[in-house]
Every structure is written in C-alpha cells, then in structure tokens.
ROZAZA-289497 format. One record per residue: x, y, z of N, C-alpha, C in turn. Coordinates in steps of 0.05 Angstrom, whole numbers, padded with zeros to 5 digits, always signed. Atoms other than C-alpha are relative to their C-alpha. Last residue first. Example, Ala and Ser with C-alpha at 12.3 -4.5 7.8 and 13.67 -1.06 7.14 Angstrom:
2
-00016-00024-00001+00273-00021+00143-00015+00022+00014;+00018-00024+00000+00246-00090+00156+00018+00024+00000;
//
This chain:
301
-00037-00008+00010+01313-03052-01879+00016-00023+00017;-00001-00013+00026+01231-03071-01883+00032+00002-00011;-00004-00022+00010+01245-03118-01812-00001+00010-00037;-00037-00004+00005+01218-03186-01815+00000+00039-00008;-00009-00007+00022+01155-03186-01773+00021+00010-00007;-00023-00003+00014+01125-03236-01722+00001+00017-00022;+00001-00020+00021+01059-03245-01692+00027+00018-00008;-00010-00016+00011+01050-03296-01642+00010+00006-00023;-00005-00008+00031+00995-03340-01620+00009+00021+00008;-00001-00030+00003+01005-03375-01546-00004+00005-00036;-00021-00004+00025+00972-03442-01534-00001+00026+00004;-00016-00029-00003+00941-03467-01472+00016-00005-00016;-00026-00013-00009+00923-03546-01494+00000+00029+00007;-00029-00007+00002+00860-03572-01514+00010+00020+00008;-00006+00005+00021+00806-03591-01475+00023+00001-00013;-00019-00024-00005+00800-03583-01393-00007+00006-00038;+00013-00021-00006+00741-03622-01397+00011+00021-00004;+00018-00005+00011+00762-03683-01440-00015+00039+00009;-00026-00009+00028+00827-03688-01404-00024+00008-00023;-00019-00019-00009+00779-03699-01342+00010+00019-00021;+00015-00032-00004+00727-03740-01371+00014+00026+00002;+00010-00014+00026+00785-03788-01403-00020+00027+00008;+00010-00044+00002+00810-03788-01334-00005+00004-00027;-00005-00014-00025+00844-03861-01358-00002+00030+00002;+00017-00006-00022+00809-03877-01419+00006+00005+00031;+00026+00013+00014+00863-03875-01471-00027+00012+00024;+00012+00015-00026+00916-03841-01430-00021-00024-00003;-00020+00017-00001+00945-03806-01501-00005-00031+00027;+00011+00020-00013+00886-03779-01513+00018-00013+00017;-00019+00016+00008+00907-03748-01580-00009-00018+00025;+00019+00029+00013+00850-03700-01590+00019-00031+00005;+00020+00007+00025+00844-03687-01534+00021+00021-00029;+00022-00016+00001+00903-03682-01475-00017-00003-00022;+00015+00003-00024+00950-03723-01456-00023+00003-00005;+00013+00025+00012+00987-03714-01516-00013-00014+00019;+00029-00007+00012+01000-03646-01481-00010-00022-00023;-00007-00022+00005+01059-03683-01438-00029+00013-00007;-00012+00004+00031+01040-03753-01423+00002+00025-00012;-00019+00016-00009+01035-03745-01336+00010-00007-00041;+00022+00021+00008+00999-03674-01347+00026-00030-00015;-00022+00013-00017+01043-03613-01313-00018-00033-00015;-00016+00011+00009+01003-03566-01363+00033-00011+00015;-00023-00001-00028+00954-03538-01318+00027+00002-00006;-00030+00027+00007+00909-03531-01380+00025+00001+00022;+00000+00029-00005+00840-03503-01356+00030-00011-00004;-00005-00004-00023+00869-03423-01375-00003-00036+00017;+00015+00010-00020+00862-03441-01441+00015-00009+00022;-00017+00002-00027+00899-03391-01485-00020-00019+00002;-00003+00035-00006+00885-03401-01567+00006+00003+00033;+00014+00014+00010+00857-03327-01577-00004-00030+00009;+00015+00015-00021+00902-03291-01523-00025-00018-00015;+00032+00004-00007+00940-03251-01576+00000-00025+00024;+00009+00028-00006+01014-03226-01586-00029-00006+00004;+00025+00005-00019+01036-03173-01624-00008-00030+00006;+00010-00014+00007+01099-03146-01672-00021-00002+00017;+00028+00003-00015+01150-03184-01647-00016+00025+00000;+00001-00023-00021+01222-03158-01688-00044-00022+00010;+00034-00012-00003+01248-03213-01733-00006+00015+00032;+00007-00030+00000+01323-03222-01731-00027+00008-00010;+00005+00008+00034+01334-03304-01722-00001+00033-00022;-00033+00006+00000+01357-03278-01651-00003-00009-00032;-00010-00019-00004+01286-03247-01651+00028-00008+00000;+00011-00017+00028+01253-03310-01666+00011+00020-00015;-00012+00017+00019+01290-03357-01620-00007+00013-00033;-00031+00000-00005+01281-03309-01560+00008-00017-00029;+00000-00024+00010+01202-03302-01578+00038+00004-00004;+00018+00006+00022+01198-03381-01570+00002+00020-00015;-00032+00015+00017+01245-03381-01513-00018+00006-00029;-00025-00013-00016+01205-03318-01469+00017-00022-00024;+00002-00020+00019+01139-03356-01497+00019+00020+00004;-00001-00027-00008+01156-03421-01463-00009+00018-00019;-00025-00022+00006+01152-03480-01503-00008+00020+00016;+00006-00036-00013+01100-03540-01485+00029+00016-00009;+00024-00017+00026+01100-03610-01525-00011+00023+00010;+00031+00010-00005+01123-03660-01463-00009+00023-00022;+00014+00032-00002+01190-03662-01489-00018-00007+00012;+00007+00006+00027+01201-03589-01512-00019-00033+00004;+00035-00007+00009+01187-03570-01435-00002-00021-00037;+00012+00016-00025+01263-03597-01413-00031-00004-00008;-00010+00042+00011+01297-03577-01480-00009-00014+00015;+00014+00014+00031+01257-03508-01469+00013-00027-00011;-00019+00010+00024+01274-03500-01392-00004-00002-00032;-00003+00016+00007+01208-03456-01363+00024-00023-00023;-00034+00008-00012+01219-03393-01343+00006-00026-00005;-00017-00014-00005+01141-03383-01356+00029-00002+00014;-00008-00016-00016+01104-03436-01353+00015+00014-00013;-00018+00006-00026+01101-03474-01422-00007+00020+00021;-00007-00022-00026+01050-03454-01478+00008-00015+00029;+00006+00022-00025+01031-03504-01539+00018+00022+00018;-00012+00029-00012+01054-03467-01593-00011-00002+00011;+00012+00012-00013+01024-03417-01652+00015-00023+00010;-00013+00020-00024+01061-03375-01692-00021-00009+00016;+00022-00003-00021+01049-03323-01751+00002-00026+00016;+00003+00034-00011+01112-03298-01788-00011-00003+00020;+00001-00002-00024+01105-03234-01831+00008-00029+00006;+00015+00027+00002+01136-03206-01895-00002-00009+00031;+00025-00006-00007+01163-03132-01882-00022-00020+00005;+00004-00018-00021+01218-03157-01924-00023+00022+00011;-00004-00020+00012+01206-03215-01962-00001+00026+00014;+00018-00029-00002+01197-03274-01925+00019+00018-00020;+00013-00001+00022+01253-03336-01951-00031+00013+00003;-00009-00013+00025+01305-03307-01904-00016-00006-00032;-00016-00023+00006+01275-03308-01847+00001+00008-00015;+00025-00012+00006+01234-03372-01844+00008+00029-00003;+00014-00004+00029+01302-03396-01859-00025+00010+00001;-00020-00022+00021+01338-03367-01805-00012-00012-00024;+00006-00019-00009+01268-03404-01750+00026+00032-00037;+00022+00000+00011+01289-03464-01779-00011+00023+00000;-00003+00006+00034+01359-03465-01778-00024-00002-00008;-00019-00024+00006+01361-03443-01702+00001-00005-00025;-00002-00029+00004+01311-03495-01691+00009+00028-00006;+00012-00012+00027+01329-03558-01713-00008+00031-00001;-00027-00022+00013+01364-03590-01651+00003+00018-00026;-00009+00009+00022+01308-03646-01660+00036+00014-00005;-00006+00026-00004+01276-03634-01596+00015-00015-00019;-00019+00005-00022+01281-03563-01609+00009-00033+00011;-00037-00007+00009+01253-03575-01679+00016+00013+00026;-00007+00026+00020+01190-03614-01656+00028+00004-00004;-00013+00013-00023+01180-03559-01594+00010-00023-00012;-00037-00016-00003+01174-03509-01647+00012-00024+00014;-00021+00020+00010+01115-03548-01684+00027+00008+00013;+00000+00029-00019+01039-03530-01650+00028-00018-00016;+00030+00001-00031+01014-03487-01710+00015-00019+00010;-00011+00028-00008+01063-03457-01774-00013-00008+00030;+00019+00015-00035+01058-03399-01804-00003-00019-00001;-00005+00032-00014+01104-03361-01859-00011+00001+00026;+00014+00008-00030+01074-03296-01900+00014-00027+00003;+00017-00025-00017+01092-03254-01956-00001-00008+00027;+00031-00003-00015+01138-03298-01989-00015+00019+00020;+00020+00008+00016+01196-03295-02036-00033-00002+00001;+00016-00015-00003+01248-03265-02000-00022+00009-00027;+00000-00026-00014+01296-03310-02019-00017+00013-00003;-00023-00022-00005+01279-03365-02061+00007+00023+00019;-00004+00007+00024+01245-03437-02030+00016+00033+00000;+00035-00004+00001+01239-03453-01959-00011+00012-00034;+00001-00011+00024+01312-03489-01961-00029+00008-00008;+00024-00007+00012+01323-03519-01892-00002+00022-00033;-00004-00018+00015+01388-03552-01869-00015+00018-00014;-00029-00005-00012+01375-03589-01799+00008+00025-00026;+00005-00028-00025+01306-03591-01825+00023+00010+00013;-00014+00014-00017+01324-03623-01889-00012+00013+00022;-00020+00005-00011+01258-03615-01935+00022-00010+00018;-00008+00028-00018+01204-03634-01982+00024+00014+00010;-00026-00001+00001+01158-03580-02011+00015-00013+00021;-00004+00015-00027+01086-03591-02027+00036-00003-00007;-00026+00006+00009+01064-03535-02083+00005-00025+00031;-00011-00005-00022+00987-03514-02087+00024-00014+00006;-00017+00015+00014+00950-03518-02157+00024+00014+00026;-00013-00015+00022+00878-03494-02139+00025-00022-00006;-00030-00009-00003+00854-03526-02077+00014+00011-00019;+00002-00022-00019+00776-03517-02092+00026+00005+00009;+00013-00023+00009+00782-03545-02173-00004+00022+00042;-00008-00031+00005+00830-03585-02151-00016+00021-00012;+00025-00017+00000+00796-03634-02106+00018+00028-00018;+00028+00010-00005+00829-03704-02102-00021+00026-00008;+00003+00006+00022+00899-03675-02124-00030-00011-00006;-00002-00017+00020+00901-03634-02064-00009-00009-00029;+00023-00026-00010+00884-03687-02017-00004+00015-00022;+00024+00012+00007+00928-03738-02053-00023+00010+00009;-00004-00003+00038+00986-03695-02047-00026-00004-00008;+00007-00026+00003+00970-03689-01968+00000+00008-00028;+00035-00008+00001+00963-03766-01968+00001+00027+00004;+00011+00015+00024+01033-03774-02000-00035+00002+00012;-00004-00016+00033+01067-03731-01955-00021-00006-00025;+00015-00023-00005+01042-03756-01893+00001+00019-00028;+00024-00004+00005+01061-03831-01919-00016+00029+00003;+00012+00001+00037+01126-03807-01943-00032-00011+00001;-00005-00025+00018+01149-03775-01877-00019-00016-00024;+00022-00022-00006+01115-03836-01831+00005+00025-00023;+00031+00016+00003+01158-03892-01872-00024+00021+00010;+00003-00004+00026+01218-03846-01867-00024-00007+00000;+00012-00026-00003+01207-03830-01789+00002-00003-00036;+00029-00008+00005+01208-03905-01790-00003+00026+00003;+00016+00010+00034+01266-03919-01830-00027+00004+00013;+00002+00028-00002+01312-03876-01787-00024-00006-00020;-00026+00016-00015+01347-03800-01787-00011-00033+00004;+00021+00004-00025+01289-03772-01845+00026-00022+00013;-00007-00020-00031+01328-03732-01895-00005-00015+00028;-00036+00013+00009+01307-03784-01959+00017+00011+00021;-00002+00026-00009+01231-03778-01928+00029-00007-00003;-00001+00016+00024+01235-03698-01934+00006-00033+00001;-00029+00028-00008+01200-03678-01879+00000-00004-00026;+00001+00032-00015+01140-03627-01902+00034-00005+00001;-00030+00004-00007+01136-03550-01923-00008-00032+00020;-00015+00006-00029+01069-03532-01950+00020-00012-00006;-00013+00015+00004+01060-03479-02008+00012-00019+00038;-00002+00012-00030+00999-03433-02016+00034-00016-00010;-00001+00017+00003+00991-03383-02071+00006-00015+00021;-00031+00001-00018+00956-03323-02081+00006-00018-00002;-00010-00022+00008+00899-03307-02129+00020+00000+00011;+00018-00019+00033+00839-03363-02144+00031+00020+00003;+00003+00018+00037+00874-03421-02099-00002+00021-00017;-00011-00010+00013+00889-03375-02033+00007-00014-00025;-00010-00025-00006+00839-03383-01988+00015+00011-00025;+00022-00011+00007+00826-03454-02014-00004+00031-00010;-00006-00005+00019+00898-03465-01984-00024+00010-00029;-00006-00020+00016+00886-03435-01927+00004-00007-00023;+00009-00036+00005+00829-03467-01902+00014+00005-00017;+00027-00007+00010+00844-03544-01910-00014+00020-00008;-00006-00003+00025+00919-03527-01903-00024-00002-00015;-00001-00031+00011+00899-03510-01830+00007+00004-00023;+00026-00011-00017+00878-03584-01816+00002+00029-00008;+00007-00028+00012+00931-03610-01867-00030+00006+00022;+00014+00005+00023+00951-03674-01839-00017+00021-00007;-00006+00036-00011+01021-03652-01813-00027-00017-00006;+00037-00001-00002+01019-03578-01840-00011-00023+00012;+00011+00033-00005+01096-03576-01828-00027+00007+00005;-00016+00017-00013+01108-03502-01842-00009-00028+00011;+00006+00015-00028+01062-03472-01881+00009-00009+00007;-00019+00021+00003+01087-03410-01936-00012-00020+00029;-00011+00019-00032+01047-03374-01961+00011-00027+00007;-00013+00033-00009+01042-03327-02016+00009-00007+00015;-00023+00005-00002+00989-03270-02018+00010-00029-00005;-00024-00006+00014+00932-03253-02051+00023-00002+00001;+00010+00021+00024+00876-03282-02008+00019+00003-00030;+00010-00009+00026+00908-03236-01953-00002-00015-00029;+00003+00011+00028+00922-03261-01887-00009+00014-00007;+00001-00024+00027+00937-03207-01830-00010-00024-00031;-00023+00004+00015+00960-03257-01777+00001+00014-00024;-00031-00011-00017+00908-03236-01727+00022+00002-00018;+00008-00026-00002+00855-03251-01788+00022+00010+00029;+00001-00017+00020+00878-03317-01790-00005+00027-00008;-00023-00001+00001+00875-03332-01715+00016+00005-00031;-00017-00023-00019+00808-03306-01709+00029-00009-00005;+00005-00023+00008+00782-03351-01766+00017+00026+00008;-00009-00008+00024+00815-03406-01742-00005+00031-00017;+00008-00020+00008+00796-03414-01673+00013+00015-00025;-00027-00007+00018+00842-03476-01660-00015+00027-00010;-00027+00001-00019+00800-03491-01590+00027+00008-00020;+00000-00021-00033+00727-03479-01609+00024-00006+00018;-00004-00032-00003+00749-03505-01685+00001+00018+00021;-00029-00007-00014+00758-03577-01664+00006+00037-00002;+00010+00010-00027+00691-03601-01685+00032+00019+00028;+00015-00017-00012+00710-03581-01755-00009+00005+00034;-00022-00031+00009+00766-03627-01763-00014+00022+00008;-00024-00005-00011+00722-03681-01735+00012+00019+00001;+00012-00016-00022+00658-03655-01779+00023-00005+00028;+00016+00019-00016+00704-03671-01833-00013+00008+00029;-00008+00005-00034+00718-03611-01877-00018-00023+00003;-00028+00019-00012+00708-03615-01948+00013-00006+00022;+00014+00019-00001+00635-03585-01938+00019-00027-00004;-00007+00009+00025+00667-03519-01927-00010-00033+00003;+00033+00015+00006+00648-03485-01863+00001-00014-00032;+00004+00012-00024+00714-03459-01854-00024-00020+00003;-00023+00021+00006+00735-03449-01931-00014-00014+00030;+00011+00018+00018+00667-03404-01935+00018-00024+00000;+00030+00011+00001+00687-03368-01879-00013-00008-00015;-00009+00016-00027+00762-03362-01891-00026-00016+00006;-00010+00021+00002+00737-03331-01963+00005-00026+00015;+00010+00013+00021+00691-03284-01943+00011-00029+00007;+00025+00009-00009+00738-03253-01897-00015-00022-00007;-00018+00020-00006+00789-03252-01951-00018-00011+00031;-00027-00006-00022+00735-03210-01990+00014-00025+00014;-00004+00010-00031+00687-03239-02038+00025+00012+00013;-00014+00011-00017+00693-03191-02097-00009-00021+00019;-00026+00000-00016+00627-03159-02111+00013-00021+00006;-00003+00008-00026+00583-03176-02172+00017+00010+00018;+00000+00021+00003+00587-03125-02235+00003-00016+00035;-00026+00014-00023+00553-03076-02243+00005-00024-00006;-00030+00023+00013+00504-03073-02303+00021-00008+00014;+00020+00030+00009+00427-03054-02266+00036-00010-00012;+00008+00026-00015+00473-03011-02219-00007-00017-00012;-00034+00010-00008+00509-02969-02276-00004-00017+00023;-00012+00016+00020+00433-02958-02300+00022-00008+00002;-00012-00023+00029+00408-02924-02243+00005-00027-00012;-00027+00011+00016+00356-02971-02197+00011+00013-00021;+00001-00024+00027+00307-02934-02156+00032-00018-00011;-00033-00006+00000+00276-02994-02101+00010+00026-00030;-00006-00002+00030+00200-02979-02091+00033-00001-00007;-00026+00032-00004+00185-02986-02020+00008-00007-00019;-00015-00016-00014+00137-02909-02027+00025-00022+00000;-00007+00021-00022+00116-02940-02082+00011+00010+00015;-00021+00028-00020+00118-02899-02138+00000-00008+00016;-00028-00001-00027+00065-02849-02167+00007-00024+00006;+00009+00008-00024+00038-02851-02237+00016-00005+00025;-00022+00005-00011+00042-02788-02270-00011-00020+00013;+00006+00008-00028-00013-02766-02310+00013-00014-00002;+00000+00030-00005+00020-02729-02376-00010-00004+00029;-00029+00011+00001+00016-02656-02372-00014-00025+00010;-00005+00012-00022-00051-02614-02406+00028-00018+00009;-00023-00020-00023-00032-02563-02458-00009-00018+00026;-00021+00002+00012-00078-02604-02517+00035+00012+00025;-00005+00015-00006-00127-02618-02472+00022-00006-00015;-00018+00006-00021-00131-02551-02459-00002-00026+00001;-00021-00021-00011-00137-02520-02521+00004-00013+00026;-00022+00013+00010-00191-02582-02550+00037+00010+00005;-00019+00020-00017-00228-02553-02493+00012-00017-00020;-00014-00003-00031-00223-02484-02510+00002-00027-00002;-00024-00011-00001-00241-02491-02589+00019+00002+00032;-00017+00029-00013-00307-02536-02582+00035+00007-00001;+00003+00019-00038-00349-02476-02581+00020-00019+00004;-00009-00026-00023-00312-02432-02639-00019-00015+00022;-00039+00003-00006-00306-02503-02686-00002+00027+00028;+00000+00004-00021-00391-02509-02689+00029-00006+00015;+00024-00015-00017-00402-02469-02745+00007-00009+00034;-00010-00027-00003-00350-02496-02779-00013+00016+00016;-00024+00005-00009-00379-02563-02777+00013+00022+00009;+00006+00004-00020-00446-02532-02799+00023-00016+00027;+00012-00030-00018-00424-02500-02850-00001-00015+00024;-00024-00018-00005-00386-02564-02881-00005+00029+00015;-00012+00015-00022-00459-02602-02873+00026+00013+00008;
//
C-alpha cells in the first residue's frame, strides 16, 4: 500500500504546487461602501458651533410660539451673528425687560461663556410704581432661570442705578447689547452714564451691539425719545462721545412700512397695540417698528 502512495506523489506534485502558491480570493467592495480608518471609528463627536447653538436656542421648545412668532421682525439669528457672538464669551444685556433675547443668549452661553442681565434696581426706582414694576420684572426673570437650569446654566441678574451705573469690574466683558432701550435713558437723563459704563466694563476691543427704534434723520432726540424713535446721528453721537469707534451698521431690523409719525409713538405698533382696535389692520400690516442695528467697538489702546 506504502508503494503505491509513493508511486502516485510525482502526478499529484504540480497541483498540490499551485495550490499551495495561489493568493487569497479577494472579495470586492461595494462600489457605495463607506472606508472607515480607525481614528474615524473613535473620534470624538463635533463641537456644536455658535451657529449651532443660536439655532437650537431659537427653535427651542422654551420659547412661546408668541416670542417666536415675532422672529420675522427681531431676526435674531442675523442680528447675533452681526454682533460677532461667541458661545464663549461674557455678556453683558442691558435691560432684557421680559427676557425675549435672554431666551437665546443665555442658553448660548450656559456650557462656556457667561451671560449677565442688567435690570432696575427696585431700591433706585424714582416712585413706588416703577418700584412695584422693577421687582416684579426682576423676580419673573429669576424665576425663568431658576425654572430651567439645566438649559440656562447659572446666569447672574444684576440690579442697578441708571443715573449711576456699575456693570460689574472693569473691562470684564467681551460683549454689551441691549434692543429697543436708548430712548428709556434719554427720557430718563440716563444716557451719558449709561452708554460710559458700557465702556468701561468691555474689555478692550470688547464690542457693543445696538438696536433702536429709528427716528428721521435730524430728528430732536428728547423730542423723538418720547414716542420710542432715536435718530441714528444721536445714537452713534452718544456712543462715540462715550469713546467707542462704529465699526458697522446693518439693514437687518429696517422696515421701510414704518412712517413713524404714528399718533402713540411706536407703541402704536404690534406687539403693544397701543390703539387697541383702532386701524388694528393697519398697525398690523406695517408690523414692527424701523429699527437700526449698530456695531460698536471699544478701542484696543
């Protein structure tokens, strides 16, 4: 039997030779086959950007479809992104009055920057009912924050004089903005002390982002303050005497509709109404107000 084994090794010698020297069959890939290295399969998630952020805060399910409803005239997004935010900085909000833009930013800046709004201080306030209004606005913007802190983070509410203002230390913050308030502290005699503290508690290079209610042109500003319009000539004049240089202006908030001669100043106008139903269609059509946004920054030196 061992012969005959041996006997039959010099025939069966080639093809045990080439199946020994043949190469693995390959099977082919998918042409739609994704190729994943190994430093892809462990990455780690991307960041959200500050992008991101705005648009997830905007559409946020803490908004009331009111508040929301109002976006095609306070265009938030765009007017944050004009102003440079960065989900890392600290900001500062000037009277947030019931937080409609504190809804965004402070979200914005829970995980890595920090927010801080600036209210009336009720013990400052010249009669008992601008007290009674100070401490209720105060006290439901606390109670906002404290209602949801896992998406507001741990955001500061700071009470001041406005005649004497104290925004907290010296050039401390990256950013001060503030929507629809100059004509409050001209009417108040507040502005020149409001405008030198948003000054001096930026940090140099720190910006300041603006939004009013938009007067004519040439327009008085103690005359305009009291229907809720400012020029942009007094508005930039009060900035720049404060020593911030105007860095850019936008056309985001304009609406050309707003005549602004309107018999209850721009509380005429939605959301406030002021007319109730007289020309509600009207005041309804135009919407809100012609506003200017400007773009402020404190000189580096």
């Amino acid at each position: 039997m061992l012969k005959t084994r041996l006997a039959l090794l010099p025939a069966l010698l080639p093809a045990l030779l080439l199946l020994a020297c043949a190469e693995p069959v390959a099977t082919p890939m998918a042409d739609n086959a994704e190729k994943v290295t190994v430093s892809e399969a462990i990455a780690e998630p991307a960041m959200p950007t500050t992008t991101d952020l705005i648009a997830s805060a905007i559409g946020g399910t803490h908004r009331s479809e009111a508040n929301k409803a109002r976006d095609i005239y306070r265009h938030p997004m765009e007017t944050l992104s004009f102003f440079g935010l960065q989900s890392n900085m600290r900001v500062v909000e000037i009277s947030p009055g019931g937080g409609w833009f504190t809804e965004i930013l402070a979200p914005v800046l829970a995980k890595s920057g920090s927010y801080i709004a600036v209210m009336n201080d009720p013990e400052k306030a010249s009669s008992d009912r601008a007290k009674a209004y100070f401490t209720k606005q105060n006290m439901e913007l606390e109670a906002k924050f404290k209602a949801n802190p896992e998406l507001y983070g741990t955001p500061t509410v700071l009470g001041i004089d406005m005649k004497a203002p104290v925004l907290g230390a010296a050039g401390s913050a990256d950013m001060v903005v503030t929507f629809r308030n100059v004509h409050n502290w001209v009417g108040q005699g507040a502005e020149k002390a409001m405008f030198k503290a948003f000054f001096e508690v930026l940090k140099p290079g720190g910006v300041l982002g603006l939004k009013e209610h938009r007067a004519a042109a040439g327009t008085d500003a103690a005359v305009s303050a009291k229907s809720g319009y400012m020029s942009e000539e007094s508005v930039i004049a009060l900035a720049t005497g404060a020593g911030f240089v105007l860095k850019a202006k936008s056309e985001i908030n304009a609406n050309p509709k707003d005549t602004r001669d309107h018999k209850e100043g721009v509380w005429t106008l939605p959301p406030s109404l002021a007319l109730g139903d007289v020309d509600k269609a009207k005041y309804l059509a135009i919407g809100e107000s012609d506003r200017m946004t400007l773009l402020f920054v404190k000189p580096a030196k």
